[in-house]
VEXDREN-505952 format. One record per atom (N, C-alpha, C): residue in three letters; x, y, z. Coordinates in steps of 0.2 Angstrom, whole numbers, plus 5000, padded with zeros to 4 digits. Atoms other than C-alpha are relative to their C-alpha. Last residue first. Layout:
residues N
ALAXYZ ...
END
This chain:
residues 447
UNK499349994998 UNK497249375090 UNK500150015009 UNK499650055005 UNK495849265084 UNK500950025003 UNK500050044993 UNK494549365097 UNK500549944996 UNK500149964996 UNK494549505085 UNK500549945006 UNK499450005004 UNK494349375069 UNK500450045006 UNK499650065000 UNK492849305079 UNK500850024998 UNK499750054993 UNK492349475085 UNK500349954998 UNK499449974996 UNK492549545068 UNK500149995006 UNK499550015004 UNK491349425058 UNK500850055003 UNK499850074997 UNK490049445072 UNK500749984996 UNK499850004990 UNK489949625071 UNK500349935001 UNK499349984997 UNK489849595051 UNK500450015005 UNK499949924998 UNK488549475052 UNK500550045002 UNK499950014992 UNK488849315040 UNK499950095003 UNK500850004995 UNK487849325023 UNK500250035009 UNK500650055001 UNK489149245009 UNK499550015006 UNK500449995010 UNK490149405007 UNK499649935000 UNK500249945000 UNK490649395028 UNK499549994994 UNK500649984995 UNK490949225030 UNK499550064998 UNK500350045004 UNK492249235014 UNK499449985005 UNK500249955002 UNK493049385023 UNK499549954995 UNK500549954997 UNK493049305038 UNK499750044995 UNK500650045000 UNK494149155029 UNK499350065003 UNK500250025007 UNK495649285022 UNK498949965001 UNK500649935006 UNK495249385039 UNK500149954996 UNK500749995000 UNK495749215048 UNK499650044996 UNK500550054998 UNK497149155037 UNK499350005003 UNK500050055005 UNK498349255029 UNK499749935001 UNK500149935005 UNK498049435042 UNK500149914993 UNK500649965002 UNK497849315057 UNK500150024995 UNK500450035000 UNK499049165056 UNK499450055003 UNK500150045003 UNK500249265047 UNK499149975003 UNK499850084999 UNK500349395059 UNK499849964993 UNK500250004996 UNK500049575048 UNK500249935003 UNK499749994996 UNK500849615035 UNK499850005007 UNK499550035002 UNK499949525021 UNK500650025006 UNK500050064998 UNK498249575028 UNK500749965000 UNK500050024993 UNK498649745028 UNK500249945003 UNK500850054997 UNK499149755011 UNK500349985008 UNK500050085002 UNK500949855013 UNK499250005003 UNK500550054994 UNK500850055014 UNK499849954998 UNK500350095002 UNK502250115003 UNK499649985006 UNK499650044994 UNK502650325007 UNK499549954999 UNK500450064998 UNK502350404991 UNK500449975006 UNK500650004997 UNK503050584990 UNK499649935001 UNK499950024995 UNK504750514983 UNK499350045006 UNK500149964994 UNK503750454971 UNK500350015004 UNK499349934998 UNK504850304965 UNK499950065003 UNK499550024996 UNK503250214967 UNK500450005002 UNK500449984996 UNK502150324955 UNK500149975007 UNK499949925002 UNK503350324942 UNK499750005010 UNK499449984998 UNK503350144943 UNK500150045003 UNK499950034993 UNK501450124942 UNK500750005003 UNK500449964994 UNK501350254929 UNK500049955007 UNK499849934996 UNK502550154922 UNK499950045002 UNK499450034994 UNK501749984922 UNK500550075000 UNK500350024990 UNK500350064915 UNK500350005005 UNK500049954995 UNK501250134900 UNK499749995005 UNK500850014999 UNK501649964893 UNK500150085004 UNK500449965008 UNK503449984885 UNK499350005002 UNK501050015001 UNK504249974902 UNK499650034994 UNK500350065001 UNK506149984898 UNK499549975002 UNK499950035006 UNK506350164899 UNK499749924998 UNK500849975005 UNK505850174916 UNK500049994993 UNK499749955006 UNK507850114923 UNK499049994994 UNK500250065009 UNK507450034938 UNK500050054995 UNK499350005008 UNK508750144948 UNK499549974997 UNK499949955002 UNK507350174965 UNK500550004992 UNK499349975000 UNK506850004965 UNK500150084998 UNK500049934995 UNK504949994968 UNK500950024999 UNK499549984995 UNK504849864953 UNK500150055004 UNK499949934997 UNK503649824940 UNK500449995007 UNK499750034994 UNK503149674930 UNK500150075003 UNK500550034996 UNK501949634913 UNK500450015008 UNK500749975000 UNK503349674902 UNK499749985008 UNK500450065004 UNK505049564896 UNK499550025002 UNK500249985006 UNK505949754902 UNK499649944994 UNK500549954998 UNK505549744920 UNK500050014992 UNK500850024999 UNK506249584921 UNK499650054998 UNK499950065004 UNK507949634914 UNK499649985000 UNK500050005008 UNK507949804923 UNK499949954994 UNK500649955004 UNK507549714937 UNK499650024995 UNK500350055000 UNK509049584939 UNK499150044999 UNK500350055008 UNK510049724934 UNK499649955000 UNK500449975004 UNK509449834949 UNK500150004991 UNK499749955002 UNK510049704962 UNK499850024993 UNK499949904997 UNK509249614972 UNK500250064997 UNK500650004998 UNK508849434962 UNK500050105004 UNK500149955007 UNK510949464958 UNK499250015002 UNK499649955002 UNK511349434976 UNK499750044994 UNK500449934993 UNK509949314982 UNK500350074997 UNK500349975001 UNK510949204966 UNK499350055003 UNK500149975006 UNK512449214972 UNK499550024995 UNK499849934996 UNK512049194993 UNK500050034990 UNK500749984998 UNK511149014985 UNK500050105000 UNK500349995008 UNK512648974973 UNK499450045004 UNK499949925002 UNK513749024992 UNK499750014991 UNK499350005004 UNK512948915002 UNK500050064996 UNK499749985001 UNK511748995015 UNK500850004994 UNK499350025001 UNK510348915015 UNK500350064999 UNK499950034996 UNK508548975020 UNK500649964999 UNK499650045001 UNK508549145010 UNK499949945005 UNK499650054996 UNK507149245006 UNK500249945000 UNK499350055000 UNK506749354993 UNK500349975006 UNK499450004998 UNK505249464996 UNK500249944997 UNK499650044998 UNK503749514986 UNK500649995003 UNK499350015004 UNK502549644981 UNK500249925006 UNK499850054999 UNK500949744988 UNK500949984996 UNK499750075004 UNK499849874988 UNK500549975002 UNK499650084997 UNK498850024993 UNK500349944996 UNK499850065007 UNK498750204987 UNK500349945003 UNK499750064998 UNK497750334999 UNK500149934993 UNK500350065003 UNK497050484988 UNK500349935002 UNK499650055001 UNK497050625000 UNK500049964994 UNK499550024995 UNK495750754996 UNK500749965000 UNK499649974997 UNK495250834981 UNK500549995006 UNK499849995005 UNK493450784983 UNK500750055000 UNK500249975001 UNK493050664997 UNK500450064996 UNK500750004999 UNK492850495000 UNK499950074999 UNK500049964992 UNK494550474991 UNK499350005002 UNK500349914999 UNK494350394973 UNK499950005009 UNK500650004993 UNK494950204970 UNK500150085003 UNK500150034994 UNK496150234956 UNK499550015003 UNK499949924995 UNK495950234938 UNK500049975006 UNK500349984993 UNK495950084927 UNK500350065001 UNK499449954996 UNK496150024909 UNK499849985006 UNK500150004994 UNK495249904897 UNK500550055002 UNK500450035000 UNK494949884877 UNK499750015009 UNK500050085002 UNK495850024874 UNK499649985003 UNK500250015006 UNK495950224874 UNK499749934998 UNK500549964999 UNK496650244891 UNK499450014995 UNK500049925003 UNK497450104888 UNK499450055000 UNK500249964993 UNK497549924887 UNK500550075001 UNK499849925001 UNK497249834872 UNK499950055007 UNK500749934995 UNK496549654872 UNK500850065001 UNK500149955005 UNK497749564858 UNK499350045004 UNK499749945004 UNK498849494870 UNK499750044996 UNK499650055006 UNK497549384882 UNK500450064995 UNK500549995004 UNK497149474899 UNK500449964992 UNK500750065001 UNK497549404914 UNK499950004993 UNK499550065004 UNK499549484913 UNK499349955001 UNK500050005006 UNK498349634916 UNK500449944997 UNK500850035002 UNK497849594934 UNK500050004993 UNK499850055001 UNK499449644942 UNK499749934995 UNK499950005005 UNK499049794946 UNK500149974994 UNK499449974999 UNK497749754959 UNK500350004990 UNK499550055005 UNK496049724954 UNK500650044999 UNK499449984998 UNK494449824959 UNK500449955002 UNK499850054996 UNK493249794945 UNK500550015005 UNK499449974996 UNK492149894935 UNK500349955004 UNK499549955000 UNK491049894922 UNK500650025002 UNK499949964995 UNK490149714922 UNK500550084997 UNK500350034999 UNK489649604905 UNK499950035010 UNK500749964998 UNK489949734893 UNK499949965008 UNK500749985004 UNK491149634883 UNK499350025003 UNK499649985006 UNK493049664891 UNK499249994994 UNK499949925003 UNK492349704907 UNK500149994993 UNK500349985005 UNK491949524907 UNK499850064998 UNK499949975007 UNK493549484910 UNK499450004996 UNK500349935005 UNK493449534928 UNK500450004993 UNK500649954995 UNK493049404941 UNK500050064995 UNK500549995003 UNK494149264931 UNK499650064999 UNK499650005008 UNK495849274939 UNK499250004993 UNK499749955001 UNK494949324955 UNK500149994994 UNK499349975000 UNK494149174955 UNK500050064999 UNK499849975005 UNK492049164959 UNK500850034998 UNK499850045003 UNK491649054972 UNK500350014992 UNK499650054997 UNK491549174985 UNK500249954996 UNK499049974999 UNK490949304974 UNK500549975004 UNK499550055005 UNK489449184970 UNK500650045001 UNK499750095001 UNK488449214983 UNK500449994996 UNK499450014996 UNK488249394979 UNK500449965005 UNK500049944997 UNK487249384963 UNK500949995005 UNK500750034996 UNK487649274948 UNK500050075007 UNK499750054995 UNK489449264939 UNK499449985003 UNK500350015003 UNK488849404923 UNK500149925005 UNK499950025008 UNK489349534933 UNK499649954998 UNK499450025004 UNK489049504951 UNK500250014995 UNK499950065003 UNK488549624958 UNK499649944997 UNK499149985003 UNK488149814961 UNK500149944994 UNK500149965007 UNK486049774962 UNK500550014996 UNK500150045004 UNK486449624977 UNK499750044992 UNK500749965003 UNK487249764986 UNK499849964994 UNK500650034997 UNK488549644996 UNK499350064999 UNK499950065004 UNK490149724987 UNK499549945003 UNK499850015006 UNK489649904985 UNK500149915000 UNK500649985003 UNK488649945001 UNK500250014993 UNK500650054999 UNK489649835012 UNK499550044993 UNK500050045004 UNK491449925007 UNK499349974996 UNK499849965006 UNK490850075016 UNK500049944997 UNK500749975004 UNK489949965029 UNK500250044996 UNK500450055001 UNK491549865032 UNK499550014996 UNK499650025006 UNK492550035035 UNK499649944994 UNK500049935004 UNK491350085048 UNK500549994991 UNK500749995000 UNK491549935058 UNK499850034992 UNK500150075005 UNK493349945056 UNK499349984998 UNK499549985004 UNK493550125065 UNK499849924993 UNK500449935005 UNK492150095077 UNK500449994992 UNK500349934997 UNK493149935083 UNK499750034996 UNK500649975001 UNK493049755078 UNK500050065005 UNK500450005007 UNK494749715072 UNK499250015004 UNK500250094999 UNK495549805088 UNK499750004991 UNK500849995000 UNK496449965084 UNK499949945001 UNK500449954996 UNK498049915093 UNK499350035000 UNK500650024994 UNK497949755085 UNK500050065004 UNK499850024994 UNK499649805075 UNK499649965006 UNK499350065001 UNK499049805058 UNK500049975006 UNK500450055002 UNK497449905066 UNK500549954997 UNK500350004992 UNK498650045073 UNK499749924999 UNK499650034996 UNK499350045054 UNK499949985007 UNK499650085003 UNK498050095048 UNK500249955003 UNK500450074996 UNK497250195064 UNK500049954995 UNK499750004991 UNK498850325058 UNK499649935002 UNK499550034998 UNK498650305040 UNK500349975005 UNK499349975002 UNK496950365036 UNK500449955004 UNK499749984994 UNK495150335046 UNK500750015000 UNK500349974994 UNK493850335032 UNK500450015005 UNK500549974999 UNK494850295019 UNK499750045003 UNK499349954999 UNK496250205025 UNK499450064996 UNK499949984995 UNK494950085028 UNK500550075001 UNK500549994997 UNK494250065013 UNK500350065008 UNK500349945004 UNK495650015004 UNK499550065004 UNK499349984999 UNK496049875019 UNK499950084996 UNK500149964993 UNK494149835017 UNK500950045000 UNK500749975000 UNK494049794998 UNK500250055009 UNK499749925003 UNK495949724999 UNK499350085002 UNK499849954995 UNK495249615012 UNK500450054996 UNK500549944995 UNK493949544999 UNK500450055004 UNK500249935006 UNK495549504985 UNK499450025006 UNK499549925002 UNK496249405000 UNK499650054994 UNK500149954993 UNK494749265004 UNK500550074998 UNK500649995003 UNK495249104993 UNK499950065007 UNK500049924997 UNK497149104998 UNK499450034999 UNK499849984991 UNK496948904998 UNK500150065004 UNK499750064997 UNK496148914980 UNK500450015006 UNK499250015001 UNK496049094976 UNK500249925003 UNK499750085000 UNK494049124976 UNK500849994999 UNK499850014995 UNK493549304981 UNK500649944999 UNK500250075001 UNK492649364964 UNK500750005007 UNK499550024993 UNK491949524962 UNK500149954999 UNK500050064998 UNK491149614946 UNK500549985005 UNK499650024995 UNK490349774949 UNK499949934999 UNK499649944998 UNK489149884939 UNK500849975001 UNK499749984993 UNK487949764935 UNK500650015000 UNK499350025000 UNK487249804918 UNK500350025007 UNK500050065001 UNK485449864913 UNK500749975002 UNK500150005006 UNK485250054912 UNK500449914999 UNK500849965006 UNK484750074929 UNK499949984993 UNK500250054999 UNK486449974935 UNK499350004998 UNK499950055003 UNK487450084926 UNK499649955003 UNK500249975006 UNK486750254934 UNK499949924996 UNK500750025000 UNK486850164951 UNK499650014995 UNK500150084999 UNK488650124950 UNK499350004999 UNK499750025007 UNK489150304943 UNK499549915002 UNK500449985006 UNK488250354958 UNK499949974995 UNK500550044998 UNK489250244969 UNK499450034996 UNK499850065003 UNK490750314960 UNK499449955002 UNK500350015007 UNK490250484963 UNK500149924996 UNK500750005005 UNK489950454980 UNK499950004994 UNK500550054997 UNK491650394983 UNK499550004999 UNK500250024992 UNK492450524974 UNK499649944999 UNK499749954996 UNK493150574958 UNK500149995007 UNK500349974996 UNK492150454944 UNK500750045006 UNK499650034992 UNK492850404930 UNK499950065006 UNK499449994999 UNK491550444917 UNK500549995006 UNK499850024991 UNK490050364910 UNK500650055000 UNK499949944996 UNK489350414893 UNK500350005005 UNK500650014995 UNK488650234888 UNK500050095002 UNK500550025002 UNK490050214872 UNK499250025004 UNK500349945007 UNK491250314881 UNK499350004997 UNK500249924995 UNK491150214898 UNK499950044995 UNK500850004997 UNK490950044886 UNK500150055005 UNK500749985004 UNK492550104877 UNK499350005003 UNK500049955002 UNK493650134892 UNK499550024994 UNK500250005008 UNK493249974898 UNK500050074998 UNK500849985005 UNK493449964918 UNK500249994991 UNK500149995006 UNK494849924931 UNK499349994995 UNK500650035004 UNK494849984947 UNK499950024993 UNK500250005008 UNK496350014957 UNK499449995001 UNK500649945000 UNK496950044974 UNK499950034994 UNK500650044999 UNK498149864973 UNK499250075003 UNK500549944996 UNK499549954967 UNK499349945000 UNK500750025003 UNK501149784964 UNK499450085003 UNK500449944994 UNK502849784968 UNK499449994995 UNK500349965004 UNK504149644963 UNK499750035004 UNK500049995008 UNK505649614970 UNK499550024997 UNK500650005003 UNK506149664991 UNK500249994990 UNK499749965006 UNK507649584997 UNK499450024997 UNK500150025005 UNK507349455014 UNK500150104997 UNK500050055000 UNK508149475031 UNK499649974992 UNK500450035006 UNK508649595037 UNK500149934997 UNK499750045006 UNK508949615055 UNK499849974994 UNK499349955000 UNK508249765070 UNK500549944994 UNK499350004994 UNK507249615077 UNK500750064997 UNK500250044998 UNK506549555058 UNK500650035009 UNK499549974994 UNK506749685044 UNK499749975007 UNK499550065001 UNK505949635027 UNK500549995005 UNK500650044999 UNK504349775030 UNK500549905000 UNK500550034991 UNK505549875037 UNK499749954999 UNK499550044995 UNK506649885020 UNK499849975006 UNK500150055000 UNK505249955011 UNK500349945004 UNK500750034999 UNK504850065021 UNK500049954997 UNK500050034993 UNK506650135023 UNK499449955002 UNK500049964993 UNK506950145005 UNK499749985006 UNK500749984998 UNK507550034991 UNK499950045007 UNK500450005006 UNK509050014980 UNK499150015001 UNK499949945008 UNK510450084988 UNK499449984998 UNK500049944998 UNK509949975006 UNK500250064995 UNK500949974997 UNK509349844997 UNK500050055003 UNK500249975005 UNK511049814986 UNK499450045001 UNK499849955004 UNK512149825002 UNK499550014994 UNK500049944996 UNK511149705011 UNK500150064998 UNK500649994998 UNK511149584997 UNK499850045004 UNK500349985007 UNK512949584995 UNK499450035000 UNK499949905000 UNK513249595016 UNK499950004993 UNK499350015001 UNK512149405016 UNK500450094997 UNK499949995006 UNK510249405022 UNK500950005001 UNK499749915002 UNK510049335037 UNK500150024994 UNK499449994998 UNK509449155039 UNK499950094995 UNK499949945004 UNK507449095037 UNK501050025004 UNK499750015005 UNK507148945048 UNK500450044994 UNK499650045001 UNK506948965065 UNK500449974994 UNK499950065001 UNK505448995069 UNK500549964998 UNK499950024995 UNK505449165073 UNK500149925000 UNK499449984996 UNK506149205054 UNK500049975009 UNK499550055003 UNK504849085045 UNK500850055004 UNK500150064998 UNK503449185055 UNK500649954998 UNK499850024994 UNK504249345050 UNK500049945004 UNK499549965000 UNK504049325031 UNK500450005008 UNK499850075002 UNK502449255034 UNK500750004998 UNK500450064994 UNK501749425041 UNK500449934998 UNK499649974996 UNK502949525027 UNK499949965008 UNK500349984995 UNK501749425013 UNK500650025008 UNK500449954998 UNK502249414998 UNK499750025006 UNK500349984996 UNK503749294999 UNK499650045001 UNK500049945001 UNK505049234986 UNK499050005004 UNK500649995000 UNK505749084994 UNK499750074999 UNK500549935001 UNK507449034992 UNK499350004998 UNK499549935000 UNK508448894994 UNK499750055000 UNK499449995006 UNK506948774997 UNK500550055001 UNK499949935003 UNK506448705012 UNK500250014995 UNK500349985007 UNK505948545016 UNK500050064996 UNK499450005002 UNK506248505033 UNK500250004991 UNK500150075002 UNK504348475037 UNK501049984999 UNK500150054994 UNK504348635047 UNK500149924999 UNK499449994997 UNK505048725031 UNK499949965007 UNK499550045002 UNK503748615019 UNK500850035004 UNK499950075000 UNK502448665030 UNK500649954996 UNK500050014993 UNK502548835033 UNK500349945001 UNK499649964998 UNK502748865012 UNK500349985009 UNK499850065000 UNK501148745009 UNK500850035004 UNK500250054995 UNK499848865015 UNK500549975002 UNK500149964995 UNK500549015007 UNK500049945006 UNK499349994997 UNK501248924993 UNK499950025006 UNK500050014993 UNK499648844987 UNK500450025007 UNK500649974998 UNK499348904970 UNK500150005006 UNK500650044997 UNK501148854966 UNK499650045004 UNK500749945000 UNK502648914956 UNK499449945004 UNK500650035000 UNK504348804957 UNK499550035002 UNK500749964998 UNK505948854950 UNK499449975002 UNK501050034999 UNK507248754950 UNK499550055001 UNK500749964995 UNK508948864948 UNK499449964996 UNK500550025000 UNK510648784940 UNK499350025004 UNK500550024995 UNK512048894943 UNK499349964996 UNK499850075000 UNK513648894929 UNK499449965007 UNK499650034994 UNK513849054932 UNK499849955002 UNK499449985001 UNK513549124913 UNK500349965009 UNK499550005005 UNK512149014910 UNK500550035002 UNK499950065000 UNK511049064926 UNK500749964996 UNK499850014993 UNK511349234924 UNK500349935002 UNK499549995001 UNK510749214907 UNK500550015005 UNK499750065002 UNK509349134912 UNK500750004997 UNK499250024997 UNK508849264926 UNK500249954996 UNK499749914995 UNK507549374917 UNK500549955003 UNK499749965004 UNK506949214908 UNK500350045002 UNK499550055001 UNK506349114923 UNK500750044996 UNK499749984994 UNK505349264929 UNK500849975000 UNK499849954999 UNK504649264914 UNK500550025004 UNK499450005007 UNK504049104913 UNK500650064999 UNK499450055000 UNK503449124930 UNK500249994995 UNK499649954998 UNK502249284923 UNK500549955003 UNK499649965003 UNK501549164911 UNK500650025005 UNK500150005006 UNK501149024921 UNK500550054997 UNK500050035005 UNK501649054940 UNK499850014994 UNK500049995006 UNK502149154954 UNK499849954996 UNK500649985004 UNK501749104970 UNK499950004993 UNK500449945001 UNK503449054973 UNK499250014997 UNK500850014999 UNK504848914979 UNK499650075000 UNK500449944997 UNK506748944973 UNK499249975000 UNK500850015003 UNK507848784971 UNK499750095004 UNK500549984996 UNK509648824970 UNK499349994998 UNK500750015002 UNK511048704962 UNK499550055005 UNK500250054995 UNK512948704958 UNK499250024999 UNK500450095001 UNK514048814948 UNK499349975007 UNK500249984991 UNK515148994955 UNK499549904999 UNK499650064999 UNK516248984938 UNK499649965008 UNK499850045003 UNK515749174938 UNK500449915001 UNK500550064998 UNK514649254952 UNK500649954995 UNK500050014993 UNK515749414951 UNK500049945001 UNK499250015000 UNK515949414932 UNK500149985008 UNK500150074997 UNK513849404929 UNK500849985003 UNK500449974991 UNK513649584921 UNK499949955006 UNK499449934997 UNK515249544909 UNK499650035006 UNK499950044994 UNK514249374903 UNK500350045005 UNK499549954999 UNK513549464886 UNK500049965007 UNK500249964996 UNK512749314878 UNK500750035004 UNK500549975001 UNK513149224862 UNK499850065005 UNK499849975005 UNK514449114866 UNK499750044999 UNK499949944997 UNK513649064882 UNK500650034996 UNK499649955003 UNK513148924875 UNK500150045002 UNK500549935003 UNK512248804888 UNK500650034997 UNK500150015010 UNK512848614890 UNK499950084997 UNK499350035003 UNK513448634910 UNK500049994992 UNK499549955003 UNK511948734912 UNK500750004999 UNK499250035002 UNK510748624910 UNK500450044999 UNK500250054998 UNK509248704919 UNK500649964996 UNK499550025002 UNK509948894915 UNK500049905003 UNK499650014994 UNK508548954923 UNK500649954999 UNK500249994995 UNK507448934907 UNK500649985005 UNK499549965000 UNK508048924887 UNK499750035009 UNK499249975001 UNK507748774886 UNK500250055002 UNK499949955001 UNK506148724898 UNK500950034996 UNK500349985009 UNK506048564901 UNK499950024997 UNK499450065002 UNK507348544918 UNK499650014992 UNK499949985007 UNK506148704924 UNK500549964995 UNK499350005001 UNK505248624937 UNK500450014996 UNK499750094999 UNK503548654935 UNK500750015002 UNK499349985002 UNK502548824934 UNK500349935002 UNK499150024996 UNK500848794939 UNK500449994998 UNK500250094998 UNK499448914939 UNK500449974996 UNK500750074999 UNK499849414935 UNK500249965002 UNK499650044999 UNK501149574932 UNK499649945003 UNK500050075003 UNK500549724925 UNK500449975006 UNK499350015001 UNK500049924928 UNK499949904999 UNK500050064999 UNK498450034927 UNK500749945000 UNK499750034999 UNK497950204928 UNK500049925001 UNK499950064999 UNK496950324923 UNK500349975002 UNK500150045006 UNK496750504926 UNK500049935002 UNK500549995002 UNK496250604941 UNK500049974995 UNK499950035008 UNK497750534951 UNK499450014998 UNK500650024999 UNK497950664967 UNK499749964993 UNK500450015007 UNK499850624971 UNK499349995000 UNK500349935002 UNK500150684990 UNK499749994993 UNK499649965000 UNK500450484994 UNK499850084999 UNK500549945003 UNK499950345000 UNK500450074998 UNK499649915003 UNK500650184995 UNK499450055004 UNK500449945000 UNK500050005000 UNK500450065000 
END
């Protein structure tokens, strides 16, 4: 999460989006044979350090399909020139499974981590190991104090932030708002407006969708988390991370019923899904492409939402789809900007693991990813230029801010087994009927 003095009237929208295998069949991936790779052909000059270094790292990550193929790519060269082999493994279930294969003894060399809450859990426990002075060094030039805290365990770092993500969006259809008249609304009233115009003239406003396999529940606490910074700002944000706000006080209450009156108005929802029963059963990865022929308007969907869309959809203030952000509640004021990203943590310390932690940090390993699309980086050096999508540089641009101070998804920084397990399940209560009061005691009474 971000907020910052930026009041963004215009659009915006940025990039970066099931199961990625181990990449031994993949050629030109993680350098999977790379005692046979050519490396005739590649420039090896930015990999001199690490040289001759060999052997084997597994990395474990959420990532997968396309945007893991990419990922793979962006360091294959790397791999190749030092002679490292790198396992990749993407999977729907990492959050849950993550705990358990480090408790099982089952770790991988690296684990790239969205959630700052889970991140610490594998440090008190025992697993997770320091970062190495390389790493250190690159994170401290290459990101700022916010982000470093959220990777900062007891005064020690310990994981490498990589990608970033704005999750105070809402993408729409730039033709079907022209075509209808609509306009990107300014405020929160006028966005409830805008909601009621389009629902008048046939078409629910608002598609949602909950479902994420074993993280089924995250896209609702974005709703609230947005929300909340809203109504009560940064200060009883953060408060509430901490349990100083309790989860059921005034302050969260009040956030709820804002949300409540868009994603449980059985007139908003659901697109073309069903009413508001079905946003529990309804992917994320699904919930909004029927923006793309009329079948909802609008959808609130981190940045990273466009590597959903298949290549020949047009995204653009002008194209098939875009997004603006979620509007202040009142006009001109704040406009709090939340979202998210990843950590690099290490649980070995040999020195293929330490060399590839090393490059994974540093602002070539970026550049390199940030130029095969769909991906974005809080680095202050990512070099802009190579974002051909203008989304992803608005999202950049708007990251480097130095008026943006990053405010991480709540849920993601909060304990693990509250903020990535109760809310995820309460929010899935909640959208299928349960009473709010009651749905924040039980989560209340969790911590």
């Amino acid at each position: 999460m971000s907020r910052s003095g930026y009041r963004p009237v215009l659009s915006l929208a940025a990039a970066t989006g099931g199961l990625v295998l181990l990449v031994s069949g993949c050629n030109y991936l993680s350098g999977g044979e790379s005692a046979s790779v050519d490396t005739s052909d590649i420039d090896c000059s930015p990999y001199e350090q690490w040289e001759g270094t060999g052997g084997t790292v597994s990395i474990y990550a959420s990532i997968r399909d396309e945007e893991g193929e990419r990922l793979e790519e962006a360091w294959s060269d790397f791999a190749a020139c030092t002679d490292i082999t790198i396992q990749y493994e993407g999977s729907g279930e990492f959050e849950a499974q993550l705990p358990i294969r480090l408790d099982g003894g089952n770790a991988p060399d690296l684990a790239f981590i969205p959630q700052p809450g889970l991140l610490e859990r594998s440090v008190e426990d025992g697993h997770a190991v320091p970062v190495a002075d390389g790493v250190r060094s690159n994170v401290e030039s290459g990101w700022g104090q916010d982000w470093q805290g959220y990777a900062t365990v007891d005064g020690e770092l310990y994981g490498s932030p990589l990608g970033a993500n704005m999750k105070s969006m809402v993408w729409y259809s730039p033709t079907f708002f022209a075509d209808n008249g609509y306009e990107v609304p300014q405020t929160w009233d006028a966005m409830v407006e805008l909601s009621e115009d389009i629902a008048t003239d046939g078409t629910k406003p608002w598609c949602v969708g909950f479902e994420s396999g074993d993280a089924t529940g995250w896209p609702g606490t974005d709703w609230i988390e947005n929300a909340l910074l809203r109504t009560s700002g940064t200060d009883v944000y953060h408060d509430w991370i901490s349990n100083d706000v309790a989860f059921d006080s005034p302050e969260v209450v009040e956030a709820f019923d804002l949300a409540d009156g868009i994603v449980r108005n059985e007139d908003f929802v659901n697109g073309t899904f069903g009413g508001v029963d079905s946003i529990a059963v309804t992917s994320f990865q699904e919930a909004g492409l029927p923006l793309l022929d009329g079948g909802c308007a609008m959808y609130l969907m981190g940045s990273f939402y466009a590597a959903q869309f298949d290549e020949d959809v047009t995204i653009g203030e002008d194209g098939d789809v875009y997004g603006f952000v979620l509007p202040a509640l009142e006009a001109d004021g704040e406009v709090p900007i939340m979202g998210g990203g990843e950590f690099v943590v290490a649980y070995d310390d040999r020195p293929e693991v330490t060399a590839v932690h090393e490059y994974l940090s540093s602002v070539e390993f970026a550049n390199q990813r940030a130029s095969l699309g769909s991906w974005v980086s809080a680095h202050q050096d990512l070099d802009h230029s190579l974002l051909a999508d203008p989304t992803d540089q608005f999202t950049a641009q708007t990251l480097a801010d130095p008026d943006t101070v990053f405010h991480f998804d709540a849920s993601d920084a909060m304990p693990s087994s509250i903020g990535t397990d109760v809310f995820w399940t309460a929010m899935v209560d909640w959208v299928t009927g349960s009473d709010t009061e009651d749905v924040l005691e039980t989560v209340e009474s969790a911590w």
